[in-house]
C-alpha positions as CSV (number, residue, x, y, z in Angstrom):
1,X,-21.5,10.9,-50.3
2,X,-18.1,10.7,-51.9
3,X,-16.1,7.8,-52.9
4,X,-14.0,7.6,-50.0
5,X,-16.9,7.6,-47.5
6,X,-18.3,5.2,-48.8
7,X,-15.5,2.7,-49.4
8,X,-15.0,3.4,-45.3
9,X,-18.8,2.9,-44.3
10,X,-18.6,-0.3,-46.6
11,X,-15.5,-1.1,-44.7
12,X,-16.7,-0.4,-41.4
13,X,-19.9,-2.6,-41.8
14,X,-17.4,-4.9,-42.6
15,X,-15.8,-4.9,-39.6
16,X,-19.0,-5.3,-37.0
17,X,-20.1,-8.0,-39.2
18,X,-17.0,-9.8,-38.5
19,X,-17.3,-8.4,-34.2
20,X,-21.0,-10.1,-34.5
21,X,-19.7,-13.2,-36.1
22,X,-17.0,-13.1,-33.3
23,X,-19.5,-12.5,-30.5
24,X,-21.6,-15.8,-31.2
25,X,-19.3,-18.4,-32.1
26,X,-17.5,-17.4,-28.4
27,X,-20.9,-17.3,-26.9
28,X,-21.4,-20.9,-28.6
29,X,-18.2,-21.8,-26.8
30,X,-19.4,-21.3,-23.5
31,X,-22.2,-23.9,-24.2
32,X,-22.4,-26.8,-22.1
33,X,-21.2,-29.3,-24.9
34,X,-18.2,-31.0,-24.9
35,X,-15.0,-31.2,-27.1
36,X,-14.5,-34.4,-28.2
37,X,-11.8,-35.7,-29.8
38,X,-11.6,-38.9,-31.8
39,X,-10.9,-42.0,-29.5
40,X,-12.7,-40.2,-26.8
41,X,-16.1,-42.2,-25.6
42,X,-19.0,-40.2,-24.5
43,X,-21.6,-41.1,-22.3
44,X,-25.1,-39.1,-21.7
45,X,-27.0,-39.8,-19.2
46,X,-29.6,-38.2,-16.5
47,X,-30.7,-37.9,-13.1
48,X,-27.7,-39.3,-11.9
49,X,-24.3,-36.9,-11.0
50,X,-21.3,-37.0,-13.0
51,X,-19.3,-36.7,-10.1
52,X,-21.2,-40.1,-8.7
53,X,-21.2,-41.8,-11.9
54,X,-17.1,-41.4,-13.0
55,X,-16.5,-43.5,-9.7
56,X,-18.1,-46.3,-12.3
57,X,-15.7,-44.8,-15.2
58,X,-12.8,-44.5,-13.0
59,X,-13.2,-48.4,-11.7
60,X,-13.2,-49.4,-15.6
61,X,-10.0,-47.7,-16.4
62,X,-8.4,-48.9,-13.5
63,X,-9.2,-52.8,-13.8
64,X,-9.8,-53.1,-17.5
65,X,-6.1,-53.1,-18.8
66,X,-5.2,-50.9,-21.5
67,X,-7.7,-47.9,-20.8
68,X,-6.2,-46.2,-18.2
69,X,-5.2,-43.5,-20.6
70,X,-8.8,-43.1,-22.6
71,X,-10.7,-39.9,-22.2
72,X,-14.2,-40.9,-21.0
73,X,-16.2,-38.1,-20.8
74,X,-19.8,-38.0,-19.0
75,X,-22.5,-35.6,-19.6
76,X,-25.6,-36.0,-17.4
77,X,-29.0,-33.6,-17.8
78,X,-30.9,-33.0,-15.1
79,X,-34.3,-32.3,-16.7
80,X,-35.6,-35.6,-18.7
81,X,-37.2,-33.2,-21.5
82,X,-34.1,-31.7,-22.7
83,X,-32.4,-34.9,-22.1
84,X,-35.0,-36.4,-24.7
85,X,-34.9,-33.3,-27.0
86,X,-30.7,-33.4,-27.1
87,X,-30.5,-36.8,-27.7
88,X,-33.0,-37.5,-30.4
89,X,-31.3,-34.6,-32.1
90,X,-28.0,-36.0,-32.0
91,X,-29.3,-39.0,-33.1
92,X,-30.4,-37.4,-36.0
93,X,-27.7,-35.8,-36.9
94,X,-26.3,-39.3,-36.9
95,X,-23.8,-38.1,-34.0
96,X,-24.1,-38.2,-30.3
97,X,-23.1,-39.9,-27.7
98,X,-21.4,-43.5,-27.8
99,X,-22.8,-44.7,-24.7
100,X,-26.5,-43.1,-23.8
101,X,-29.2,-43.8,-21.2
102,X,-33.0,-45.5,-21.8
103,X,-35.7,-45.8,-19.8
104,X,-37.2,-49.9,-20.7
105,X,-40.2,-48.2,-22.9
106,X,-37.7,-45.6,-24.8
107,X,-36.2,-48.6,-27.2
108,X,-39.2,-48.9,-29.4
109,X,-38.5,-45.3,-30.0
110,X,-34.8,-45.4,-29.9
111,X,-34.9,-48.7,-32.2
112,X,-33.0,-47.5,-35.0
113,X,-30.4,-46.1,-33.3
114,X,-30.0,-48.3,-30.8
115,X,-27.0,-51.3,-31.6
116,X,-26.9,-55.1,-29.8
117,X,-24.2,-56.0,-27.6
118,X,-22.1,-58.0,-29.8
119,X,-22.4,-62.0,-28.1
120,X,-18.9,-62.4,-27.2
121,X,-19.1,-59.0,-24.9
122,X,-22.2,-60.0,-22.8
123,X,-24.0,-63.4,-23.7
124,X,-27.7,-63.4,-23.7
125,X,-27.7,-67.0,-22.1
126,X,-25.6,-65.5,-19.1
127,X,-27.3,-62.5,-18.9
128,X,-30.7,-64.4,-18.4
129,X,-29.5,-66.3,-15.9
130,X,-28.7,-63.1,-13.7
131,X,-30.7,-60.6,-14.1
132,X,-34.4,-60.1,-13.0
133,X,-36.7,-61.9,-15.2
134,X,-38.6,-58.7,-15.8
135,X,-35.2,-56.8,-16.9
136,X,-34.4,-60.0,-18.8
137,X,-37.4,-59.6,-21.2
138,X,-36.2,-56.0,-21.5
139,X,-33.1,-56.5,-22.8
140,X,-32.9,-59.1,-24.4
141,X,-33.3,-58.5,-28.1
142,X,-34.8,-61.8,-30.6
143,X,-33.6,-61.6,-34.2
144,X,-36.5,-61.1,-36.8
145,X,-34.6,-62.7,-39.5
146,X,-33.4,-66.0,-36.6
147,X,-35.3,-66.3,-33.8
148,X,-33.0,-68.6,-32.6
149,X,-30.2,-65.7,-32.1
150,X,-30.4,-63.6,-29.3
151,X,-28.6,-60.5,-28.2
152,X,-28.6,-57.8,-25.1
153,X,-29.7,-54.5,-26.2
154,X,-29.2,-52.7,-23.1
155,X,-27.1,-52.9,-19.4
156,X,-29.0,-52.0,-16.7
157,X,-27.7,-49.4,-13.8
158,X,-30.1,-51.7,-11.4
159,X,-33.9,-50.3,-11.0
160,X,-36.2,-48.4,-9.1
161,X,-39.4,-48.8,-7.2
162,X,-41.7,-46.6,-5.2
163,X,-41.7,-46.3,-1.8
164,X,-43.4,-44.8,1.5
165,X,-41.3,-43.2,3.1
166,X,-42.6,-41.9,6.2
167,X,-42.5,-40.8,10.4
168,X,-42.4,-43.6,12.6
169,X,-43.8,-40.8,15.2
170,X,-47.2,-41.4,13.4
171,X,-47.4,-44.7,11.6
172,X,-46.1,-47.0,14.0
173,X,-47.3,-50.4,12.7
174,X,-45.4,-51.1,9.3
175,X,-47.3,-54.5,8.5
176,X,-50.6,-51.7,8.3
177,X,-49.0,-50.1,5.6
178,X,-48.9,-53.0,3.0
179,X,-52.6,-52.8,2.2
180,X,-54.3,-49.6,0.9
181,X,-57.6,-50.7,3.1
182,X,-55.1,-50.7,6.5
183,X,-53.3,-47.6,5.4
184,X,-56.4,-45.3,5.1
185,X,-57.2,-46.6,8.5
186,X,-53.8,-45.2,9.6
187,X,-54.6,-42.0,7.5
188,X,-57.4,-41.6,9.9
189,X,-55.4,-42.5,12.9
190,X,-53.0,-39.8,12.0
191,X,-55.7,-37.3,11.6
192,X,-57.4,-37.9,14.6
193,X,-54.4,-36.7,16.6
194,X,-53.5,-33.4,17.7
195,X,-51.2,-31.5,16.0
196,X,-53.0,-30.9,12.6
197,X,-50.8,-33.0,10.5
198,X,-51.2,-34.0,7.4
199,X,-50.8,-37.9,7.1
200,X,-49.2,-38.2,3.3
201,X,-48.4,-35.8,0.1
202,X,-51.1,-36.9,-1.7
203,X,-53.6,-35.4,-4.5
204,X,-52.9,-32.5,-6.5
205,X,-50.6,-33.2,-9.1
206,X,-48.9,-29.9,-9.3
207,X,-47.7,-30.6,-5.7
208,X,-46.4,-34.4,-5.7
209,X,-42.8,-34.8,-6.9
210,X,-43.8,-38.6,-7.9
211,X,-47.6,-38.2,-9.4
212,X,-46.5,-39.9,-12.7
213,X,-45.1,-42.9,-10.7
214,X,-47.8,-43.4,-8.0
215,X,-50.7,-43.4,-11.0
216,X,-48.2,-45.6,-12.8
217,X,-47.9,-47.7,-9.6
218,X,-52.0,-47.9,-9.3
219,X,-52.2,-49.1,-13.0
220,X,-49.8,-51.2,-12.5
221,X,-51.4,-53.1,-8.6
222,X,-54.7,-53.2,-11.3
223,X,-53.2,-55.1,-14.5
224,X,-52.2,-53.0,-16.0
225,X,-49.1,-52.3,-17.7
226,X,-49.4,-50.0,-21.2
227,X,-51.0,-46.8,-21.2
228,X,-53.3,-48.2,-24.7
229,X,-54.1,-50.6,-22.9
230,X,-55.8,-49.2,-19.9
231,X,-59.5,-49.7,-19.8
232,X,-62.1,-47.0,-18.8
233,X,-63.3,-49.1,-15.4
234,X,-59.3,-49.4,-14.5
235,X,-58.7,-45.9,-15.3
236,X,-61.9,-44.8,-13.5
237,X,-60.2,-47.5,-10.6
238,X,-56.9,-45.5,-10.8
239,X,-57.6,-41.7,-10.5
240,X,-60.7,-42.1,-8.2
241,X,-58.6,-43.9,-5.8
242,X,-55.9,-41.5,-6.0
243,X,-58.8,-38.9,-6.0
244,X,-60.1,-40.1,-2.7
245,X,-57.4,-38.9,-0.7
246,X,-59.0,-35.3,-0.6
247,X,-62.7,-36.4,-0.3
248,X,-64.8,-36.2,2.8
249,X,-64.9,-39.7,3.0
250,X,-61.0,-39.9,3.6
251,X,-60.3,-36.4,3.1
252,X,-55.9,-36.3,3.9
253,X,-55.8,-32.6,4.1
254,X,-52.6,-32.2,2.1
255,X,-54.5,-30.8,-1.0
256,X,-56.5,-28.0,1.6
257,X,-53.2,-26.9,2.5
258,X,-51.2,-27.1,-0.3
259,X,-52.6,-26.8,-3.8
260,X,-52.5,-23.2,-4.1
261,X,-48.9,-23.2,-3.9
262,X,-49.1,-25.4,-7.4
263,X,-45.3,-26.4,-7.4
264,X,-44.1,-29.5,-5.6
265,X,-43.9,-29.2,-2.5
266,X,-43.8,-32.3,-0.6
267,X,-40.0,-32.0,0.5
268,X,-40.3,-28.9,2.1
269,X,-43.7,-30.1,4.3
270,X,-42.6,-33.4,4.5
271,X,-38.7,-32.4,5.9
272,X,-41.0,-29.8,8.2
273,X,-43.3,-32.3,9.8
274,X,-45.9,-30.6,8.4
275,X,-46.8,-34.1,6.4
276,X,-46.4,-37.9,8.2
277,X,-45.4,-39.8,4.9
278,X,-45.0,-39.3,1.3
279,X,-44.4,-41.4,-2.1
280,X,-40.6,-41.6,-3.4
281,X,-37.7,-43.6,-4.7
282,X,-35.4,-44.6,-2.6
283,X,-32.8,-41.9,-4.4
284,X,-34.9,-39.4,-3.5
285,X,-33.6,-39.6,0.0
286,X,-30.1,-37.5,-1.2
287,X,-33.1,-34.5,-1.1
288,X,-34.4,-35.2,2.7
289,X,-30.6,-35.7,3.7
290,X,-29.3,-32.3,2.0
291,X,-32.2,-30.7,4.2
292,X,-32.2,-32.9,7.5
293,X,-34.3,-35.0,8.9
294,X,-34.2,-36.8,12.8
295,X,-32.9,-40.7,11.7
296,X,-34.2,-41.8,14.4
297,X,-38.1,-40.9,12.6
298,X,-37.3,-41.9,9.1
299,X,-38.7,-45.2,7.8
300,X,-40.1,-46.4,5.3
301,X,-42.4,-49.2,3.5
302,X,-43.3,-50.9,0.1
303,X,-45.7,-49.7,-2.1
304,X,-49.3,-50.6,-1.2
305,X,-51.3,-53.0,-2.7
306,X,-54.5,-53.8,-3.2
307,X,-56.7,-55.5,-0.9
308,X,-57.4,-59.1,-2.4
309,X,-55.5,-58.8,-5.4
310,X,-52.0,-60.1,-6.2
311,X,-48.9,-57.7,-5.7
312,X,-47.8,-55.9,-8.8
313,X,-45.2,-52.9,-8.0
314,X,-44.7,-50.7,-10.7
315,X,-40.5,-50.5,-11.9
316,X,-37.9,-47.9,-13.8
317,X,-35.2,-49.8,-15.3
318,X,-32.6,-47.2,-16.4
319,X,-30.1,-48.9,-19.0
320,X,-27.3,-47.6,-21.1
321,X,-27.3,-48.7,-25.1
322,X,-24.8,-48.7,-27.9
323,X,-25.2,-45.8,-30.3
324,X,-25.9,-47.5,-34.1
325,X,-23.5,-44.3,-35.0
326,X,-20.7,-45.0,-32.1
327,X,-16.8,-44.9,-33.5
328,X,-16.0,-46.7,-30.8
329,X,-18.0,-49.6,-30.6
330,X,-15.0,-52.0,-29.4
331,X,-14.3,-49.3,-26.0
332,X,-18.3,-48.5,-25.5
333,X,-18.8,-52.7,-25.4
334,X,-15.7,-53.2,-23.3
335,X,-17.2,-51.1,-20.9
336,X,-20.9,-52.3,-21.1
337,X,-19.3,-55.6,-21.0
338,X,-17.7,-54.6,-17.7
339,X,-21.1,-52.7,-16.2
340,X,-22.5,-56.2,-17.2
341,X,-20.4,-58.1,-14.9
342,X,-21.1,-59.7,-11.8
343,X,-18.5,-58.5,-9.7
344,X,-19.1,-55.0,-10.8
345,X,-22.9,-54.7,-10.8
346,X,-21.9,-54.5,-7.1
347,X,-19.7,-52.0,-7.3
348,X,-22.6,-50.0,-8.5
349,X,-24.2,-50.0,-5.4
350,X,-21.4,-48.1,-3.8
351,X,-21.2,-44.9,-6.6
352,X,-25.4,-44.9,-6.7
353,X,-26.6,-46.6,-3.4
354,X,-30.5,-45.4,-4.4
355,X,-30.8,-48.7,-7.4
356,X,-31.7,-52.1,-6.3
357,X,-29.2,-54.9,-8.0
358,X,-30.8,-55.8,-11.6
359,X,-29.6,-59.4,-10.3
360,X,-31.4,-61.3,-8.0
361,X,-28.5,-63.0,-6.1
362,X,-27.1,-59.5,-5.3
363,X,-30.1,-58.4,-4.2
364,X,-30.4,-61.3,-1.6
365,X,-27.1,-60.1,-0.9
366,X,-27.6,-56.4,0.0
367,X,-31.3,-56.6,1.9
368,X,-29.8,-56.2,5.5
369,X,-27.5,-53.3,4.5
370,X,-28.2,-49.5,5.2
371,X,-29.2,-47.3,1.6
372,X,-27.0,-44.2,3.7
373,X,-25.4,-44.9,6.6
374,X,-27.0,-42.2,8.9
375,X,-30.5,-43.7,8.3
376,X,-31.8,-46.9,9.8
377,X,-33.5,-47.8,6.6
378,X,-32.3,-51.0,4.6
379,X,-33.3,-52.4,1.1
380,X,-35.6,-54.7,2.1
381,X,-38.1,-52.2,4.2
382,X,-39.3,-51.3,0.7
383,X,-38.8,-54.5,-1.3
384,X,-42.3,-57.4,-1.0
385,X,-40.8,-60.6,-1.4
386,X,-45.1,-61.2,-2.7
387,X,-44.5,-58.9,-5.3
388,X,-43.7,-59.4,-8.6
389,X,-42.2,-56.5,-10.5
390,X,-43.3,-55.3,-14.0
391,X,-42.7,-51.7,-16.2
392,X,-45.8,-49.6,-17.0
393,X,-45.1,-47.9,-20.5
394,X,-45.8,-44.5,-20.9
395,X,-44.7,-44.3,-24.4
396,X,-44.1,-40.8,-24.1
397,X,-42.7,-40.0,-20.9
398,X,-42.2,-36.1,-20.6
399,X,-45.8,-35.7,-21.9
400,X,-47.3,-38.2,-19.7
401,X,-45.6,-36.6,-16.5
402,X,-46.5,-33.1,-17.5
403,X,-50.0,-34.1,-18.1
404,X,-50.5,-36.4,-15.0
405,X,-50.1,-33.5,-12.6
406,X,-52.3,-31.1,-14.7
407,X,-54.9,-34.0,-14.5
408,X,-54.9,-34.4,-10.9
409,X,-55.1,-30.4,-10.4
410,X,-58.8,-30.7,-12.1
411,X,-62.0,-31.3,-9.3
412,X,-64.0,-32.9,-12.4
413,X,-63.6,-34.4,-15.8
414,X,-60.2,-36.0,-15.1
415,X,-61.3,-39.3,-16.0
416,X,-62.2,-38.0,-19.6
417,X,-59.0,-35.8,-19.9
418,X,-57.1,-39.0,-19.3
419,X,-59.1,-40.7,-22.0
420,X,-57.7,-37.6,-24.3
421,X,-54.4,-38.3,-23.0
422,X,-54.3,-41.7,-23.5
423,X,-55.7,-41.3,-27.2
424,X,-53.3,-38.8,-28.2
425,X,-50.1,-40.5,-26.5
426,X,-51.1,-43.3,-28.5
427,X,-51.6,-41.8,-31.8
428,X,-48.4,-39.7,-31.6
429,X,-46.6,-42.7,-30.7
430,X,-47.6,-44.7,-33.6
431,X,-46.1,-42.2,-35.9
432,X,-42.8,-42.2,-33.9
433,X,-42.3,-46.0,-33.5
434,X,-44.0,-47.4,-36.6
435,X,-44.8,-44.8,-39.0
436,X,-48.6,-45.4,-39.5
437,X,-51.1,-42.5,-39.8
438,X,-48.4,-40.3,-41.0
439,X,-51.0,-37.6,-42.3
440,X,-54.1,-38.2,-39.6
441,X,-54.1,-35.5,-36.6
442,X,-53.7,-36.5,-33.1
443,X,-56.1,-35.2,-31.2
């Protein structure tokens, strides 16, 4: 090869080495992340739109003078496990959003780089007076060093709760639906009719949008609140009764019919009146209403409990926290300070109708009203005055989920694939949270 070939083949590889460098830092480019500029405050959250949540943004710029002209810009992920994944990495790289969304169990994981409210933005003392007591002991933050000082850690966008949401063709007495006992007895009432329905999406994991929540929900109606702390009889209680909904003894059909699909599919039977009634949230109706669904049909009913034992119902509190790393900690509390607020905790209700108010006076407030307009369901067909309301900690929630339905797909050993679960949740959440057994497997 002579000199002058080679100087051009050098020359040339050259070149495509600077085309290649080209072609992935445009390809990084049409990423989904966002270019933000210094001043800027950025918000991550998920499950909820962008669209629905900037109605929020654009009532803070409007009322809160001398922000009209910020740039606040929202990013919302859809999928909770890449929410996770995204955010602890931007949290480790000590960057991230200002503003980002926790479920109440994610603090102990998120403690480091999660910042108190400053006192003069949202005072503890008022705060307690407001909200919930079970959000209240939440968010509310006691310093180690004073006990005597205390600060919020997190604002809450309202809560969640489970429903039944379900055919008034088929269930027809609500007041039978409080109880577990009285709603088996309506399962079989529904079963014994013609038409081969199925009286509620219930049993195999894979096919129950909700699974995590319902088993959360039965923990919860039994005591129980961590997932350490469960016993063996109240797991055994827990995924036995859940389990019973495809035995002969109150065999509901849905898992006959459904589980070799292995994908949820509650929406599609339940929107086809193939299925009488099902497990949601309340936000879950955006779903049924995109499909359609006869109003005049649609009701629903709180969480059963029970029989003989006190009401417990089973909560999400999604709140948005103060990155440690923020470099705008004055804008992010100005407008936590303004989510905080009385008068605009209500305005939350009209940008994300789905929460119930995170303070109790609102919710007195709002009972009567409609969730949607074309649907004669209102917040108190799914609210128990009996109950009282509590969290149950998954510690990790992406693996608990994903697990939960796999669980529920098994005919036998469940209960001791739960123990495993429980064990290893445990273990792996020691290391994250408090940094003990470093070097010990979980298994």
């Amino acid at each position: 090869m002579t000199k002058q070939k080679l100087i051009f083949l050098i020359l040339w590889l050259l070149l495509l080495w600077a085309i290649f460098l080209l072609v992935i830092n445009l390809r990084n480019s049409w990423g989904p992340q966002r270019n933000i500029t210094p001043g800027d405050l950025s918000i991550w959250i998920y499950e909820d739109s962008e669209d629905e949540f900037k109605k929020i943004v654009d009532a803070f710029k409007n009322s809160v003078s001398g922000y009209s002209s910020k740039n606040i810009e929202i990013t919302s992920f859809d999928d909770l496990s890449s929410y996770e994944d995204s955010l602890a990495s931007a949290l480790l790289a000590e960057k991230g959003p200002d503003i980002f969304m926790l479920r109440s169990w994610h603090y102990m994981t998120a403690e480091n780089a999660t910042q108190v409210i400053a006192r003069e933005y949202i005072s503890p003392n008022d705060f307690r007076s407001r909200a919930h007591p079970f959000i209240a002991e939440e968010l509310i933050f006691t310093d180690s060093d004073d006990r005597a000082q205390e600060y919020v850690i997190g604002v809450p966008l309202w809560y969640e709760t489970l429903w039944v949401l379900y055919n008034r063709r088929y269930f027809t007495k609500p007041s039978e639906m409080t109880q577990w006992g009285l709603f088996l007895q309506n399962i079989q009432k529904v079963l014994n009719r013609p038409g081969n329905i199925t009286p509620i999406a219930l049993w195999n994991g894979s096919g129950v949008s909700r699974v995590a929540d319902v088993i959360a929900s039965l923990f919860v109606s039994d005591g129980v609140t961590w997932i350490s702390s469960a016993a063996s009889s109240q797991i055994r209680q827990a995924l036995t009764f859940y389990k019973a909904f495809w035995e002969q003894s109150g065999d509901n059909g849905y898992n006959e019919t459904y589980s070799s699909r292995m994908q949820e599919v509650d929406i599609d039977a339940f929107t086809s009146w193939e299925v009488a009634a099902m497990v949601w949230f309340p936000r879950d109706i955006q779903k049924i209403d995109r499909i359609g669904y006869q109003s005049n049909f649609l009701f629903a009913s709180p969480f059963p409990k029970y029989e003989g034992q006190d009401s417990w119902q089973h909560v999400r509190v999604n709140s948005l926290s103060l990155n440690t790393n923020s470099q705008n900690k004055s804008l992010a509390q100005e407008f936590l300070a303004f989510i905080a607020s009385r008068e605009w905790q209500s305005e939350i209700q009209k940008a994300l109708p789905y929460y119930i108010p995170a303070y109790s006076s609102l919710q007195e407030e709002i009972l009567e009203e409609k969730i949607y307009p074309q649907y004669n369901i209102v917040y108190k067909n799914f609210l128990s005055k009996e109950a009282r309301y509590t969290t149950f900690n998954m510690k990790n929630e992406t693996l608990f989920r994903t697990k939960i339905a796999n669980i529920l797909d098994m005919e036998r050993w469940y209960e001791w694939a739960f123990e495993s679960l429980k064990s290893f949740i445990t273990c792996s959440h020691q290391k994250i949270a408090f940094q003990q057994n470093l070097s010990s497997s979980c298994r």
